[in-house]
C-alpha positions in Angstrom: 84.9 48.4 137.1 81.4 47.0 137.4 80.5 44.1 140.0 78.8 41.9 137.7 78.3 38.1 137.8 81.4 35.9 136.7 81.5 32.1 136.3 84.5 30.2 137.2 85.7 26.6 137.2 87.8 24.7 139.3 89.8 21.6 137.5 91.3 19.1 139.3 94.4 19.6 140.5 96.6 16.6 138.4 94.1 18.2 135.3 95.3 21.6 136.3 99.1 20.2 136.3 99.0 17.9 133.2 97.3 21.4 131.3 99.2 23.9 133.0 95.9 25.3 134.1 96.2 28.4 136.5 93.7 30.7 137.6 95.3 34.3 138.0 94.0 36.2 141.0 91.8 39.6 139.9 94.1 41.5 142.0 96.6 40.4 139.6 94.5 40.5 136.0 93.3 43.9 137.5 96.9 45.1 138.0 98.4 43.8 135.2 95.4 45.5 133.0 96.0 49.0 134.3 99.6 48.6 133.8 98.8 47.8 129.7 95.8 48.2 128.2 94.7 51.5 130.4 98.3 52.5 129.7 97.8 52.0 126.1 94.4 54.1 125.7 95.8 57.2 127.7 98.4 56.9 124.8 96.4 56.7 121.5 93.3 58.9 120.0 89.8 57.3 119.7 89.9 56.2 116.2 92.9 54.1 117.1 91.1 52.8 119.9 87.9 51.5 117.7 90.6 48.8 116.0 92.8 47.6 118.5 92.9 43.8 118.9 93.3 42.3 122.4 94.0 38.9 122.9 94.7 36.3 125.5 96.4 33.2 123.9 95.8 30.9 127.8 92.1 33.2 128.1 90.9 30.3 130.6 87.3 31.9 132.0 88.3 34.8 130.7 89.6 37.3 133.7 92.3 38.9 131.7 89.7 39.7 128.8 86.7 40.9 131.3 88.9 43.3 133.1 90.1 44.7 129.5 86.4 44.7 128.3 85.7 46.9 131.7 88.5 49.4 130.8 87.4 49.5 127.0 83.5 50.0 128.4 85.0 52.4 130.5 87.0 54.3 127.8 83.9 54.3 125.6 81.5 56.0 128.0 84.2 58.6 128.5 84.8 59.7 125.3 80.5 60.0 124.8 80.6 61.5 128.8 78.9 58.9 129.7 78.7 56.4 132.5 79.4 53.2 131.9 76.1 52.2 132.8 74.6 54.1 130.5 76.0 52.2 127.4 73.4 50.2 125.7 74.0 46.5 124.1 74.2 48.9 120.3 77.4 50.9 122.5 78.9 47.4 124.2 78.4 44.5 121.8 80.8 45.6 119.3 84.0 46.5 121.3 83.0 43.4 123.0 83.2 40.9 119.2 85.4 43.5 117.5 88.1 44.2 119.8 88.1 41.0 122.6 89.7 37.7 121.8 90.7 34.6 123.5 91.9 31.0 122.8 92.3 28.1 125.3 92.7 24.2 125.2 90.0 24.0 127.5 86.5 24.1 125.8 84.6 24.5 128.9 87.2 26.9 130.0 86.1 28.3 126.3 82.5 28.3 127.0 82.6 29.9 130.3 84.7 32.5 128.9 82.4 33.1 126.3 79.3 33.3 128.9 81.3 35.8 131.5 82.1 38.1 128.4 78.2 38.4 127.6 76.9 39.1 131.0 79.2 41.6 130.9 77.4 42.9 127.3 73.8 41.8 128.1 71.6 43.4 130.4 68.6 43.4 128.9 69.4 41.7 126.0 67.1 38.5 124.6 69.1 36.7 121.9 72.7 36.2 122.6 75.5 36.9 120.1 77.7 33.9 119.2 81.1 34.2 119.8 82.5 31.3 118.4 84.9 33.4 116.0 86.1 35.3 119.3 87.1 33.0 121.8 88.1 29.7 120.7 89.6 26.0 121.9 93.4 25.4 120.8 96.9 25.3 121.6 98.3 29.1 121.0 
């Protein structure tokens, strides 16, 4: 896992209720990430990997979908014997808008999700990639 930069929000706590807003501990995203999607790639061959969908219907900031992304990144610079930090924006932009989705009611929630998913892409990037078609507002 890499120690990038992540943005979080904090709502209001009768905001939090009346939404059913929760903010899941990374001990527990991390955990419950290993226990699926790292699960899932020891299981399948690369080709099956390149179209897998992942999606998280309550995405808030976006923990769930960052730690995926960081197992996917990680899977990816395997397979080329890589490290991860050798994967260029060309390597890590498209599992990141083919293979990462997320909806919340929350448009800020939306927005920071959005912005934690491309620090995670960008290092050295100029222009960033929309990703309105990725993560989006709504009741799932």
């Amino acid at each position: 896992m890499t120690s990038e930069p992540t943005i979080e929000i904090t709502a209001k706590k009768q905001r939090r209720k009346e939404y059913g807003i929760y903010y899941t501990p990374k001990f527990v995203t991390t955990y419950i990430v290993k226990e699926t999607v790292v699960r899932f790639l020891q299981e399948r061959n690369h080709g099956e990997i390149r179209n897998i969908k992942i999606l998280d219907p309550a995405c808030g900031s976006g923990s769930f979908l960052i730690r995926a992304y960081d197992e996917l990144l990680s899977y990816h610079a395997y397979q080329q014997g890589k490290s991860v930090s050798e994967l260029d924006q060309r390597e890590r932009l498209p599992i990141l808008t083919n293979n990462i989705f997320g909806v919340d009611l929350d448009m800020q929630a939306v927005e920071i999700a959005r912005l934690n998913l491309l620090l995670r892409t960008l290092a050295r990037r100029e222009t960033l990639p929309s990703l309105a078609d990725n993560i989006r507002q709504g009741n799932s």
